[in-house]
mmCIF file of the N, C-alpha and C atoms, coordinates in Angstrom:
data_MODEL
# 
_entry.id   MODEL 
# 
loop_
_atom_site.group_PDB 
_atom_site.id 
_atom_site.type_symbol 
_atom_site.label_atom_id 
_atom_site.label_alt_id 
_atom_site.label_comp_id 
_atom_site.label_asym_id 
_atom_site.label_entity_id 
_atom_site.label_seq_id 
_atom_site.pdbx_PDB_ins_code 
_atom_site.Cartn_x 
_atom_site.Cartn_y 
_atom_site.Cartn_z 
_atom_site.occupancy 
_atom_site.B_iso_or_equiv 
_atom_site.pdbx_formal_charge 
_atom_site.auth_seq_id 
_atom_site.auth_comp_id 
_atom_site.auth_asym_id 
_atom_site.auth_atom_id 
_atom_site.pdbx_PDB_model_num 
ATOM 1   N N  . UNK A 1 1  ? -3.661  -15.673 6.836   1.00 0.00 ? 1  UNK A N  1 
ATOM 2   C CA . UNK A 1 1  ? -3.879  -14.383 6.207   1.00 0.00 ? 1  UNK A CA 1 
ATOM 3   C C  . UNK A 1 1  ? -4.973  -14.556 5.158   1.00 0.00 ? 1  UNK A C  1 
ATOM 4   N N  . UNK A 1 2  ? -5.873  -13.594 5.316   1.00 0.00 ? 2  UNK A N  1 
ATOM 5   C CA . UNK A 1 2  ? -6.678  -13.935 4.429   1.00 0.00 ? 2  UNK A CA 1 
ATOM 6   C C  . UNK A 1 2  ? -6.760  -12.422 3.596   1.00 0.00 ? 2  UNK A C  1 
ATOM 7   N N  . UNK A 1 3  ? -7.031  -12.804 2.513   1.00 0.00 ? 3  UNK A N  1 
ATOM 8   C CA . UNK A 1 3  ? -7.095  -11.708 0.811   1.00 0.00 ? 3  UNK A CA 1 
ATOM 9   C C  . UNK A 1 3  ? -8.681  -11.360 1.241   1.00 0.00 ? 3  UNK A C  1 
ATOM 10  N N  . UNK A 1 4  ? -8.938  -9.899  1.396   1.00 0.00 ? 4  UNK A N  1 
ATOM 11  C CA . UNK A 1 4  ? -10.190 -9.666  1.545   1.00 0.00 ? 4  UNK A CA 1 
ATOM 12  C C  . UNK A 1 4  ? -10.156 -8.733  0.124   1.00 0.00 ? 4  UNK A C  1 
ATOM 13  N N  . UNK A 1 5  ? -9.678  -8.363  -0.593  1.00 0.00 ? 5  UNK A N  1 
ATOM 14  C CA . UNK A 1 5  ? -9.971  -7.863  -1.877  1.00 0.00 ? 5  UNK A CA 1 
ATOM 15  C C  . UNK A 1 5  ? -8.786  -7.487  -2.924  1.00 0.00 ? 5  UNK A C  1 
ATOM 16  N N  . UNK A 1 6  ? -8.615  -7.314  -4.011  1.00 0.00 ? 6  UNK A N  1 
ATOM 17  C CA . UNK A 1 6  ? -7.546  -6.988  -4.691  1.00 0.00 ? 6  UNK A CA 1 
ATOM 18  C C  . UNK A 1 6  ? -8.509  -5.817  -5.417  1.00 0.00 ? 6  UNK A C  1 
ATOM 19  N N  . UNK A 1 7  ? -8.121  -5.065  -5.041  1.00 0.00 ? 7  UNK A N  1 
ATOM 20  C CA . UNK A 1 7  ? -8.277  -3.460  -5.778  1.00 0.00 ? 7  UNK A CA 1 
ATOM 21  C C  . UNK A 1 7  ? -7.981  -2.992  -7.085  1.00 0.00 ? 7  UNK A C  1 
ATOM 22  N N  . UNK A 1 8  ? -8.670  -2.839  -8.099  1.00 0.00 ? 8  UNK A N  1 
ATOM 23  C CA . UNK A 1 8  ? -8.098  -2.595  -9.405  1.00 0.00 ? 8  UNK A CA 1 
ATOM 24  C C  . UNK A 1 8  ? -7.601  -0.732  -9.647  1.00 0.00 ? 8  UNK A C  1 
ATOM 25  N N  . UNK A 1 9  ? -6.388  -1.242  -9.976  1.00 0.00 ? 9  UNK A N  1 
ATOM 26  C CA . UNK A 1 9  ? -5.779  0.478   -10.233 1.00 0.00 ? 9  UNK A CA 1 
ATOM 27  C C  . UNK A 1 9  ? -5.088  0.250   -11.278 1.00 0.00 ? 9  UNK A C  1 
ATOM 28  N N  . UNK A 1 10 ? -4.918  1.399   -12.219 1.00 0.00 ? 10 UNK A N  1 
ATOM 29  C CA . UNK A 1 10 ? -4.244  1.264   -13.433 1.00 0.00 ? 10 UNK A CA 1 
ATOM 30  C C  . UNK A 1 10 ? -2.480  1.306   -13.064 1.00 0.00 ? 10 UNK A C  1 
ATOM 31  N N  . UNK A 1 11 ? -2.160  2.002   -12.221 1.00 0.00 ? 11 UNK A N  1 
ATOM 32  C CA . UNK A 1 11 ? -1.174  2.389   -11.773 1.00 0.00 ? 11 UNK A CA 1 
ATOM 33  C C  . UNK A 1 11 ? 0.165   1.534   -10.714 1.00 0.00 ? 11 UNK A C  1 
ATOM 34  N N  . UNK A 1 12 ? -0.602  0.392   -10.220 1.00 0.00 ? 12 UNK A N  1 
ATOM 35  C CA . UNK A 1 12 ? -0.491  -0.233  -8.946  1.00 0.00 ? 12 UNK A CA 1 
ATOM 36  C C  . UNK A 1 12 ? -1.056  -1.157  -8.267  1.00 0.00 ? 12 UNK A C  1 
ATOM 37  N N  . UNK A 1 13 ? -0.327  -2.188  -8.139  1.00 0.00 ? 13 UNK A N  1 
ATOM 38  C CA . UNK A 1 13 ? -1.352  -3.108  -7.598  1.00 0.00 ? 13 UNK A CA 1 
ATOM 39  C C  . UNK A 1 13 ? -1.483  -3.107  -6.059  1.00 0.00 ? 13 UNK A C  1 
ATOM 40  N N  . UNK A 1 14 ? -3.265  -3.464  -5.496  1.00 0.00 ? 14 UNK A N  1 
ATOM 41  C CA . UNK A 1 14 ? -3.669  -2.740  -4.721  1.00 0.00 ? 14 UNK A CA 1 
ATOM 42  C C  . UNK A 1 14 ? -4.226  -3.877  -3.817  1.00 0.00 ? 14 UNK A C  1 
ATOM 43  N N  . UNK A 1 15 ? -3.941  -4.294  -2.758  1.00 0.00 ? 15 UNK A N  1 
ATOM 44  C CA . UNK A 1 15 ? -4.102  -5.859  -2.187  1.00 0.00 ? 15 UNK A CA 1 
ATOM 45  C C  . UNK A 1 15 ? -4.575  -5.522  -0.801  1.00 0.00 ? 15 UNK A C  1 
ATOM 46  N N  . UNK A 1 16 ? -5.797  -5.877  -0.094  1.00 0.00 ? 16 UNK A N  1 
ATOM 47  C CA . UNK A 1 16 ? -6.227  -5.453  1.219   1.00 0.00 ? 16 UNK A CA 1 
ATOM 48  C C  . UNK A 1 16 ? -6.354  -7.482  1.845   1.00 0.00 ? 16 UNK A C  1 
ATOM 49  N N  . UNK A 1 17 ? -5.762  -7.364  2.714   1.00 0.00 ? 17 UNK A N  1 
ATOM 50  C CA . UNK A 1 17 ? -5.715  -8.390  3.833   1.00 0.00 ? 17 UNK A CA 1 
ATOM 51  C C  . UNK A 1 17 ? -6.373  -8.381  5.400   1.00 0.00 ? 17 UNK A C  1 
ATOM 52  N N  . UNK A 1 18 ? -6.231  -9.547  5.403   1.00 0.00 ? 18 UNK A N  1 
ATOM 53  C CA . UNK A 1 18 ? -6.763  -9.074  6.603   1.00 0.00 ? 18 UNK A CA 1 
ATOM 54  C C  . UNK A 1 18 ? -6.295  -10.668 7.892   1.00 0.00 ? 18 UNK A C  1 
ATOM 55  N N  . UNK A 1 19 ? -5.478  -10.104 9.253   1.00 0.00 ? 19 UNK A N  1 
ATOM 56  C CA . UNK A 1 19 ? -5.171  -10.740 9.684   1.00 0.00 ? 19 UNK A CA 1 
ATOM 57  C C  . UNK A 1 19 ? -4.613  -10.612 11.140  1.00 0.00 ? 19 UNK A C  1 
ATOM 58  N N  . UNK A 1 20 ? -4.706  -11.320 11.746  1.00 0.00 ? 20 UNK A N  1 
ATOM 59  C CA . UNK A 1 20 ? -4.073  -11.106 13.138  1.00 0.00 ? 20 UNK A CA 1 
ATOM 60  C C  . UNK A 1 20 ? -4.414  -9.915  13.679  1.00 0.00 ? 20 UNK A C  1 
ATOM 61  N N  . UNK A 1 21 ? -6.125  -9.687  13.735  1.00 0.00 ? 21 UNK A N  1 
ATOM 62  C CA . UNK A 1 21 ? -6.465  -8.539  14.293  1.00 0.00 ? 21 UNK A CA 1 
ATOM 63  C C  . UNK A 1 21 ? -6.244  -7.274  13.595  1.00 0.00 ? 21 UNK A C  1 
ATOM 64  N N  . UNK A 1 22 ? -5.936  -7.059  12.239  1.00 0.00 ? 22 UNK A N  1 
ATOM 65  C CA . UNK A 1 22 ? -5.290  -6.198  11.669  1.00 0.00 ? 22 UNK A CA 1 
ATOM 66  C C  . UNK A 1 22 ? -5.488  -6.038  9.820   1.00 0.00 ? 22 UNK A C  1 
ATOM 67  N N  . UNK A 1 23 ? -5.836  -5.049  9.603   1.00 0.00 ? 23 UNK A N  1 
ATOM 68  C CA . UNK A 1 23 ? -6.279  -5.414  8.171   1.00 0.00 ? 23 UNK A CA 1 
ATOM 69  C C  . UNK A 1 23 ? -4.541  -4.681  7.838   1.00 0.00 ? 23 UNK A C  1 
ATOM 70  N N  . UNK A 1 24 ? -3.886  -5.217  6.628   1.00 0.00 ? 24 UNK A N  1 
ATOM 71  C CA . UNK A 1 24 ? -2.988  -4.828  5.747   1.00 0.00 ? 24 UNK A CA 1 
ATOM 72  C C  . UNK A 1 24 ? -3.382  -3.922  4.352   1.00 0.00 ? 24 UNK A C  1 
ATOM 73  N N  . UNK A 1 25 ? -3.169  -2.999  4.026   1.00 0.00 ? 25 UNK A N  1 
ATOM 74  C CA . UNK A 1 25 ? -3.018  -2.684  3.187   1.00 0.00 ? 25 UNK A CA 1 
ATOM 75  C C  . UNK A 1 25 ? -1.724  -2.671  2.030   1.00 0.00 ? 25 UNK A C  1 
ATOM 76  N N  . UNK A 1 26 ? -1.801  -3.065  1.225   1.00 0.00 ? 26 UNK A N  1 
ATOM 77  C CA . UNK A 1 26 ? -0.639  -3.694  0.445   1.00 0.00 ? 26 UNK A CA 1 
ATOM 78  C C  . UNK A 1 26 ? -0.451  -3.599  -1.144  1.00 0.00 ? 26 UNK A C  1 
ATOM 79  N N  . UNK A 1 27 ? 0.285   -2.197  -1.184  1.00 0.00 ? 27 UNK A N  1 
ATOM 80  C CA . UNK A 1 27 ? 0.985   -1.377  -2.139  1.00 0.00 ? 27 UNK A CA 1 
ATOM 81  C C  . UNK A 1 27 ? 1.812   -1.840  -3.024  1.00 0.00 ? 27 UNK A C  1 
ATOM 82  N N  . UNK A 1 28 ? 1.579   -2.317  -4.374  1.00 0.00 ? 28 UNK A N  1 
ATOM 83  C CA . UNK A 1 28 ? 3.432   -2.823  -4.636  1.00 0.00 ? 28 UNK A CA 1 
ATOM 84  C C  . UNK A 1 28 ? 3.056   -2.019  -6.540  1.00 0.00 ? 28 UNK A C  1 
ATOM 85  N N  . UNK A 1 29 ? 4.262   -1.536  -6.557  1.00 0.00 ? 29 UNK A N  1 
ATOM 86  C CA . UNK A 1 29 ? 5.022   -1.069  -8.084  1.00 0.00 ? 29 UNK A CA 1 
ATOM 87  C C  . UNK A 1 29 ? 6.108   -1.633  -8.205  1.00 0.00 ? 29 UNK A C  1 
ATOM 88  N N  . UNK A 1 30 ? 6.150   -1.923  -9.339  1.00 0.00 ? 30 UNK A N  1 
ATOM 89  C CA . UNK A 1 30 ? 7.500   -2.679  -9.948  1.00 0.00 ? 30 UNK A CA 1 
ATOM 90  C C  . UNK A 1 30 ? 8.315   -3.493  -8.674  1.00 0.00 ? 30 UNK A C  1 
ATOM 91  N N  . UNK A 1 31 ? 9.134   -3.251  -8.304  1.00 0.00 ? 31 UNK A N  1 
ATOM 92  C CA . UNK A 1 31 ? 10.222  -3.548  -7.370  1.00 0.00 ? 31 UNK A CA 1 
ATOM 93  C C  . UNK A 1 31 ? 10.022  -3.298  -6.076  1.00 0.00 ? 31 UNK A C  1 
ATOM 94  N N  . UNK A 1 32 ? 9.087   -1.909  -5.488  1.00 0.00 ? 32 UNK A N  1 
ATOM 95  C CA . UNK A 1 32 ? 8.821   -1.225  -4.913  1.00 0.00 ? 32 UNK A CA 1 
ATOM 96  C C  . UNK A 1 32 ? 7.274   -1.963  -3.857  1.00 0.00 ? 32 UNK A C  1 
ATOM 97  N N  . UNK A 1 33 ? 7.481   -1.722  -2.390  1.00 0.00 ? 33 UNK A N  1 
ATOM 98  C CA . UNK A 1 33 ? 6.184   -2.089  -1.928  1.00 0.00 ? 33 UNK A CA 1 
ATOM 99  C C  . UNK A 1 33 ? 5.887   -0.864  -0.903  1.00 0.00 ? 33 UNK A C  1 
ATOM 100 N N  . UNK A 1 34 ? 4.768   -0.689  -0.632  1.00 0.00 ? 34 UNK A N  1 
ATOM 101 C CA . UNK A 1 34 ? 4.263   -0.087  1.060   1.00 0.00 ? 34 UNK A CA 1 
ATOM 102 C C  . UNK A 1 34 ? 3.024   -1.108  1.554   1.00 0.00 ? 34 UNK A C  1 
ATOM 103 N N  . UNK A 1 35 ? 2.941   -1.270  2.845   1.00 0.00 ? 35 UNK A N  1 
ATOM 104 C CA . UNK A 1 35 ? 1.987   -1.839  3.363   1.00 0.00 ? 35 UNK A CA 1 
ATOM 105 C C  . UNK A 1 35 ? 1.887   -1.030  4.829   1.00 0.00 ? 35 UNK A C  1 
ATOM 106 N N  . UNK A 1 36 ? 0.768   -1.310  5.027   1.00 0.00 ? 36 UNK A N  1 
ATOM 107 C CA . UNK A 1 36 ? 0.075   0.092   6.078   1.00 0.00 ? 36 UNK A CA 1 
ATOM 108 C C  . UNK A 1 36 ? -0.757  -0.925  6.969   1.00 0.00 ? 36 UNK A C  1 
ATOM 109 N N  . UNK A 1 37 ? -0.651  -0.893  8.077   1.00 0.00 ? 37 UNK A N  1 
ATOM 110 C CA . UNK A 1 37 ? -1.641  -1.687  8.932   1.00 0.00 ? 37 UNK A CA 1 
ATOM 111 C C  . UNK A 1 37 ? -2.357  -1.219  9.915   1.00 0.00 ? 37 UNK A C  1 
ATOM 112 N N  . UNK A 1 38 ? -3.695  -1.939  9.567   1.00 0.00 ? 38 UNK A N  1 
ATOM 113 C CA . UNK A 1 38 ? -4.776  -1.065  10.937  1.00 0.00 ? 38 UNK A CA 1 
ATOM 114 C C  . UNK A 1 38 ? -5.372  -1.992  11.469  1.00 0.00 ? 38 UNK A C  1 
ATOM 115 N N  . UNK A 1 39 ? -5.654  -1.712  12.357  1.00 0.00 ? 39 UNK A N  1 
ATOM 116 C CA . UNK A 1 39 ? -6.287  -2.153  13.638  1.00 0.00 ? 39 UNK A CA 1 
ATOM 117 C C  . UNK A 1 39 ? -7.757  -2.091  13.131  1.00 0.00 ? 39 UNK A C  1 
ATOM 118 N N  . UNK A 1 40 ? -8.152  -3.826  13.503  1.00 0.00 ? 40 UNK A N  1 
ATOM 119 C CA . UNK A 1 40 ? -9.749  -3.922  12.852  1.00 0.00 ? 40 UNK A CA 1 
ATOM 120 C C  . UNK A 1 40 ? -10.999 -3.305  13.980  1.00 0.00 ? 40 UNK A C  1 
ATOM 121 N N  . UNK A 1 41 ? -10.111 -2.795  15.025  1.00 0.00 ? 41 UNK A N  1 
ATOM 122 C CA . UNK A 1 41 ? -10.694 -2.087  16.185  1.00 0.00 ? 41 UNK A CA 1 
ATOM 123 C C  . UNK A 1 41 ? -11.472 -0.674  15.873  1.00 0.00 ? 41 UNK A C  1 
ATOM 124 N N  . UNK A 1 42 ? -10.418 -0.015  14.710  1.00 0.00 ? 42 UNK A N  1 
ATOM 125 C CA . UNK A 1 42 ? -9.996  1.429   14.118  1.00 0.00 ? 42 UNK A CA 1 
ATOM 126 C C  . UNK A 1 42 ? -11.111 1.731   13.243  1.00 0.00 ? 42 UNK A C  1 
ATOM 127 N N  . UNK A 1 43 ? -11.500 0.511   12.400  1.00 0.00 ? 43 UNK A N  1 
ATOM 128 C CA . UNK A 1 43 ? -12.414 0.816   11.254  1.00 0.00 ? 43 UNK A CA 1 
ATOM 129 C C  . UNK A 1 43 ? -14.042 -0.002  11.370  1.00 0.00 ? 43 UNK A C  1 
ATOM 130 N N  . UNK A 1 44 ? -14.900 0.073   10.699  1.00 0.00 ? 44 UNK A N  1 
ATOM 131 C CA . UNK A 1 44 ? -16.203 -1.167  10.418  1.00 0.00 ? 44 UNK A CA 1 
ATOM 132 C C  . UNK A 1 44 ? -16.284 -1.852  9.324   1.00 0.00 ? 44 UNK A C  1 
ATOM 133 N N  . UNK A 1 45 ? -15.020 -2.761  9.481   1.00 0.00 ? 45 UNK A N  1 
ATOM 134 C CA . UNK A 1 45 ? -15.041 -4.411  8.815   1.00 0.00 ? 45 UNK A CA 1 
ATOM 135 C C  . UNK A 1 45 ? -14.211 -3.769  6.895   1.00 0.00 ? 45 UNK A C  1 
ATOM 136 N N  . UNK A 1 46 ? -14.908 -4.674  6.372   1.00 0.00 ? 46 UNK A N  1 
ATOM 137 C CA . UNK A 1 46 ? -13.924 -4.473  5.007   1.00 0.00 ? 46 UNK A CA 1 
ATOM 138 C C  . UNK A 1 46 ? -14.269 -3.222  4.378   1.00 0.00 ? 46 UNK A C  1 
ATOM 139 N N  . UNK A 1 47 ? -15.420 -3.138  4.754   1.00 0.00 ? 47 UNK A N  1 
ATOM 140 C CA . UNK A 1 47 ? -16.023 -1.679  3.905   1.00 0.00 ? 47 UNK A CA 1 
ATOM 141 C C  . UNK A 1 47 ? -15.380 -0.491  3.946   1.00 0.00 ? 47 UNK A C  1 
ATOM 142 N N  . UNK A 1 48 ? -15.144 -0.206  5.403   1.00 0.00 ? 48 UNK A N  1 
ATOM 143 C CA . UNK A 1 48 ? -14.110 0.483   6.451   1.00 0.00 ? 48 UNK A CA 1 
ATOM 144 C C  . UNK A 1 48 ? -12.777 0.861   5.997   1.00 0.00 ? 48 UNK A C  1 
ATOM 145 N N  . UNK A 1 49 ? -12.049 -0.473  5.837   1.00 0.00 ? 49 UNK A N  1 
ATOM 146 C CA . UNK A 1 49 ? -10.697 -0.582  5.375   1.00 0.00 ? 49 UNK A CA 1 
ATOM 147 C C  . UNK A 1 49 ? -10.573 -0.227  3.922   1.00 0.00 ? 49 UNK A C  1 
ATOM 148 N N  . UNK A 1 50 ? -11.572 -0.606  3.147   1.00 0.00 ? 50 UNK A N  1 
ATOM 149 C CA . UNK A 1 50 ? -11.732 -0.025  1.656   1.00 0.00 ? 50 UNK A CA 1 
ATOM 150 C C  . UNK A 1 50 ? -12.028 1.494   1.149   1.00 0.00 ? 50 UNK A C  1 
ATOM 151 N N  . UNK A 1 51 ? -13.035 2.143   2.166   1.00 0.00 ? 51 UNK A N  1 
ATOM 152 C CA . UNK A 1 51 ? -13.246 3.468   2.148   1.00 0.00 ? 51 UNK A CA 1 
ATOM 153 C C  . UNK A 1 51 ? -11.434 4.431   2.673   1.00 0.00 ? 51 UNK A C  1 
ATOM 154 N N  . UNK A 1 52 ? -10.555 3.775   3.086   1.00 0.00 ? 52 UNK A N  1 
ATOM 155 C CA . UNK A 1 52 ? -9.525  4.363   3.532   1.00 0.00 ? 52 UNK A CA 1 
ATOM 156 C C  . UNK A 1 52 ? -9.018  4.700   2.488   1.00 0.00 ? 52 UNK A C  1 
ATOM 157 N N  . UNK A 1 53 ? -8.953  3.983   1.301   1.00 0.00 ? 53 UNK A N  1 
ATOM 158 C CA . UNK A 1 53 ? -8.240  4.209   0.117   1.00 0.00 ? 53 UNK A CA 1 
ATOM 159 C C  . UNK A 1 53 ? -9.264  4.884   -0.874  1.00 0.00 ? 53 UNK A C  1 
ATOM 160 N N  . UNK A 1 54 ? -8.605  6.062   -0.465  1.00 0.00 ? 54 UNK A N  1 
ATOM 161 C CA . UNK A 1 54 ? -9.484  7.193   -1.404  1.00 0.00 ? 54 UNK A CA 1 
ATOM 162 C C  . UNK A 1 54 ? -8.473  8.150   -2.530  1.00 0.00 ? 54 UNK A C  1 
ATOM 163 N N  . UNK A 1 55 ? -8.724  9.108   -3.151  1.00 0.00 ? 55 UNK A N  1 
ATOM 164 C CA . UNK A 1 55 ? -8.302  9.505   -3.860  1.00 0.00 ? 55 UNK A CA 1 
ATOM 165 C C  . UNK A 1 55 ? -6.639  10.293  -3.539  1.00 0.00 ? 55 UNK A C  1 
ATOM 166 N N  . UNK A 1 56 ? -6.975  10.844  -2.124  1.00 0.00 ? 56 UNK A N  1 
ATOM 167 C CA . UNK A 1 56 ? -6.089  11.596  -1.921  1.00 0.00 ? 56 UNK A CA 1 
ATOM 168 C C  . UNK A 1 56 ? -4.759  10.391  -1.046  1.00 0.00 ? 56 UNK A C  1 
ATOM 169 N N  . UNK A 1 57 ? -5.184  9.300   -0.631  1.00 0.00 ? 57 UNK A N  1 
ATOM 170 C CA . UNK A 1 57 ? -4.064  8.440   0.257   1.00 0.00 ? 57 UNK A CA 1 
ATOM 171 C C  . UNK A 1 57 ? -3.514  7.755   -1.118  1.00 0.00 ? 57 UNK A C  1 
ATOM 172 N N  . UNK A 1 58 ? -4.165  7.576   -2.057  1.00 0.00 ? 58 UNK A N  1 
ATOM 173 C CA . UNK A 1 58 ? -3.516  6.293   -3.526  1.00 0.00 ? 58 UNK A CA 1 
ATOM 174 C C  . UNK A 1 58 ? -2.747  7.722   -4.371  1.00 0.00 ? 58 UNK A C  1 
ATOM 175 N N  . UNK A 1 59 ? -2.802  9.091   -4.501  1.00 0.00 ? 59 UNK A N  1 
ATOM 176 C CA . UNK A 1 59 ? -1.664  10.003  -4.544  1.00 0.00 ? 59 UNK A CA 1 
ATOM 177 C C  . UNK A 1 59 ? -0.916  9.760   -4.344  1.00 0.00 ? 59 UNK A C  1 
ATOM 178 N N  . UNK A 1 60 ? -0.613  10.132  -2.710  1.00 0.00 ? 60 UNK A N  1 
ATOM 179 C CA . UNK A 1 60 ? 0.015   10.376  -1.721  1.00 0.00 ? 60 UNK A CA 1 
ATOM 180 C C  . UNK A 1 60 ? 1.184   9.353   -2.070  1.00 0.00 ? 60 UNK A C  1 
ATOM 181 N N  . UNK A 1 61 ? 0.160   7.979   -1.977  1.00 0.00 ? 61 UNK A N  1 
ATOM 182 C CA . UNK A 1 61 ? 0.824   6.565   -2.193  1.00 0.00 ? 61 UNK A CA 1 
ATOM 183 C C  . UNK A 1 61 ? 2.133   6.483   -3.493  1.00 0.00 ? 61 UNK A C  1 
ATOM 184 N N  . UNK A 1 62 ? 1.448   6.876   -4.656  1.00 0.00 ? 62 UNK A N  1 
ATOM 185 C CA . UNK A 1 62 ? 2.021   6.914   -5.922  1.00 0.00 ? 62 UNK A CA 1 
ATOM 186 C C  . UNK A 1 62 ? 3.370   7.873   -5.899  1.00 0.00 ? 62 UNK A C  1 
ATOM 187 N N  . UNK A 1 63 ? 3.075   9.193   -5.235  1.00 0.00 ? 63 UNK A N  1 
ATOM 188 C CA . UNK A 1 63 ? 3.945   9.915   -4.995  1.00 0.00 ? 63 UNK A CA 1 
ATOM 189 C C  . UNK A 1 63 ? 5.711   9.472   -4.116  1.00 0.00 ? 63 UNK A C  1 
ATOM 190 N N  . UNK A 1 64 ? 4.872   8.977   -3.110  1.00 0.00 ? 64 UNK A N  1 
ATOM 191 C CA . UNK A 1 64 ? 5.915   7.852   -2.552  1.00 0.00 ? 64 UNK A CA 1 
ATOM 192 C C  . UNK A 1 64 ? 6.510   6.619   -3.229  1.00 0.00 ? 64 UNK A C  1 
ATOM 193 N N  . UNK A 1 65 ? 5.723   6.319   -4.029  1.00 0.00 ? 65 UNK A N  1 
ATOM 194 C CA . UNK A 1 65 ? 6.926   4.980   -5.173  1.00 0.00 ? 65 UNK A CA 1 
ATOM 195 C C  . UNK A 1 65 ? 7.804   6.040   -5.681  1.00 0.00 ? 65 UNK A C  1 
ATOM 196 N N  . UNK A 1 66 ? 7.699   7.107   -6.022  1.00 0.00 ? 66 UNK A N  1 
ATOM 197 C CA . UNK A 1 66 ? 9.081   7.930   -6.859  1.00 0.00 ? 66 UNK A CA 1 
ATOM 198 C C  . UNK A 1 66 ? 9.632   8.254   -6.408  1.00 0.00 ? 66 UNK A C  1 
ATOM 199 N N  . UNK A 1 67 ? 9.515   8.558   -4.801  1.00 0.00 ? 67 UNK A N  1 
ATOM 200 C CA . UNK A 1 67 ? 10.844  8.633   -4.081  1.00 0.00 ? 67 UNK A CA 1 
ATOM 201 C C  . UNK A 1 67 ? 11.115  7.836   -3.270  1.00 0.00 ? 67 UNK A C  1 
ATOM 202 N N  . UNK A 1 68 ? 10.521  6.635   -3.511  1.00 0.00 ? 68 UNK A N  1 
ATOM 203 C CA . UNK A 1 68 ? 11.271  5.303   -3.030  1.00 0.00 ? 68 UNK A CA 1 
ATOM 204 C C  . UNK A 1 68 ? 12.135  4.955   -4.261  1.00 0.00 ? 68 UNK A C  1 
ATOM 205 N N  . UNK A 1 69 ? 11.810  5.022   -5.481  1.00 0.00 ? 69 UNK A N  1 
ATOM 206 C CA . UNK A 1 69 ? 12.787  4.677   -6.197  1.00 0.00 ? 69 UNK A CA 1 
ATOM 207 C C  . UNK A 1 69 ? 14.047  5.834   -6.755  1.00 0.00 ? 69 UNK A C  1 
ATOM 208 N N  . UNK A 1 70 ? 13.767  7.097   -6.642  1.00 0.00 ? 70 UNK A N  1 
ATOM 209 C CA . UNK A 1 70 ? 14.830  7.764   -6.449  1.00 0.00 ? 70 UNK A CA 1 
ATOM 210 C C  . UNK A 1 70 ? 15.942  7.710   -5.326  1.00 0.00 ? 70 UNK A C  1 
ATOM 211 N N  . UNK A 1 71 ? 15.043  7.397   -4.026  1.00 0.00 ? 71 UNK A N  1 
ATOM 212 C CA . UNK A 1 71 ? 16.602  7.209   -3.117  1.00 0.00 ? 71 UNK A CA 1 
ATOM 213 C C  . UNK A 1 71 ? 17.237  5.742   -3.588  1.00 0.00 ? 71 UNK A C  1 
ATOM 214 N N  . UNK A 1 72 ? 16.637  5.058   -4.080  1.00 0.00 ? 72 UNK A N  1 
ATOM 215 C CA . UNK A 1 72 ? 17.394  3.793   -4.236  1.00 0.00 ? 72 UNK A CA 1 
ATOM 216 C C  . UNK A 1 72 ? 18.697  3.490   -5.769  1.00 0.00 ? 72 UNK A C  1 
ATOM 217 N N  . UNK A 1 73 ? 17.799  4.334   -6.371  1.00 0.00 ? 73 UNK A N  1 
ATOM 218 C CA . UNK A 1 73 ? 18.800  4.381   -7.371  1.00 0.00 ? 73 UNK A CA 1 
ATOM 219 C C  . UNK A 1 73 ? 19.888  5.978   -7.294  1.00 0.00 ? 73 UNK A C  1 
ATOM 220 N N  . UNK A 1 74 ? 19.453  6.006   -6.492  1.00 0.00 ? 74 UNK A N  1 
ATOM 221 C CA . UNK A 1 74 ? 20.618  7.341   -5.594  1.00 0.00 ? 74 UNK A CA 1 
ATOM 222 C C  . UNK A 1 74 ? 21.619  6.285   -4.720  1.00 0.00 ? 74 UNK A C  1 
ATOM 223 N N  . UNK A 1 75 ? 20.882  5.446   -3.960  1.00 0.00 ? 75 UNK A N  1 
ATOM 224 C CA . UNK A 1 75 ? 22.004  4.917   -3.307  1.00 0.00 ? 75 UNK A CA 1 
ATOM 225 C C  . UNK A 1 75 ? 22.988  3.679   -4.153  1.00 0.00 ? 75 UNK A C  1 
ATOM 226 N N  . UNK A 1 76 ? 21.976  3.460   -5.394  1.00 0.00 ? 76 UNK A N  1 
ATOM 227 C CA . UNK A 1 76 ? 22.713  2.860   -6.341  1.00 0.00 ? 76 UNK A CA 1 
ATOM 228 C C  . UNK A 1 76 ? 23.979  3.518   -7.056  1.00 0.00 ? 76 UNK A C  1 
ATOM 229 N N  . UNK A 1 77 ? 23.922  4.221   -7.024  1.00 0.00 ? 77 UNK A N  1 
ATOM 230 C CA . UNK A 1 77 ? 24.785  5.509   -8.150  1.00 0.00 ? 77 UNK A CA 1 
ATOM 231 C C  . UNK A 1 77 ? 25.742  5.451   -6.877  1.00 0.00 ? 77 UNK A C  1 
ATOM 232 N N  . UNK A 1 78 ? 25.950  5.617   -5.817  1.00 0.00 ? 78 UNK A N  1 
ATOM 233 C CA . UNK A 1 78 ? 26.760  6.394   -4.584  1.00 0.00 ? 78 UNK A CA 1 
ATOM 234 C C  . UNK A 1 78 ? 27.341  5.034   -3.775  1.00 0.00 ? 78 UNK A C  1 
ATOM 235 N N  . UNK A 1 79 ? 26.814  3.809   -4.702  1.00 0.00 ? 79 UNK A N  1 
ATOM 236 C CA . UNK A 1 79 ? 27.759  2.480   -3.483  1.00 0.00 ? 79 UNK A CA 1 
ATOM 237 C C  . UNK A 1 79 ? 28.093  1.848   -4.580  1.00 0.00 ? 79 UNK A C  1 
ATOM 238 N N  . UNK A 1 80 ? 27.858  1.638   -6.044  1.00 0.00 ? 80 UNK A N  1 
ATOM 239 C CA . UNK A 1 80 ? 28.206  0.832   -6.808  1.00 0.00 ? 80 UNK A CA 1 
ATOM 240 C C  . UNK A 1 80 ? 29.597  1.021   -7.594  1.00 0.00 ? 80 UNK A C  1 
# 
C-alpha cells in the first residue's frame, strides 16, 4: 500500500492511498472512519483521485461522522 498524499483539513484527517489497482480514500474523526475505493481505471492517476475530494463530497463526508456517531452512541444508550 502505498500513501500517495495526506490531505490537510482542519476538521479530519484526510489520507489518499493507493493500491491493488485501486486508490483508497481514507476518512478518520476521532473514533470514527470512512474509506471509499476507486478503481484507478475510473480516474487520471493521483491528480484524479485528489480532484474527487471537493467541497461538496468532504461535507457530505463530515456530515456522515455525526451520524455515525449518533447511531453509535444510540446503540450505546439502548445495549448498555
Amino acid at each position: 500500500m502505498r500513501v500517495v498524499a495526506d490531505i490537510p483539513h482542519p476538521a479530519m484527517k484526510v489520507t489518499l492511498l493507493a493500491w491493488n489497482g485501486k486508490y483508497l480514500v481514507k476518512l478518520e474523526k476521532g473514533d470514527f472512519e470512512q474509506t471509499y475505493k476507486i478503481s484507478e481505471m475510473d480516474i487520471m492517476g493521483d491528480a484524479g483521485a485528489k480532484a474527487l475530494l471537493d467541497e461538496e463530497f468532504i461535507d457530505a463526508a463530515l456530515s456522515r461522522f455525526t451520524e455515525m456517531r449518533q447511531s453509535f452512541i444510540g446503540t450505546l444508550r439502548r445495549n448498555s
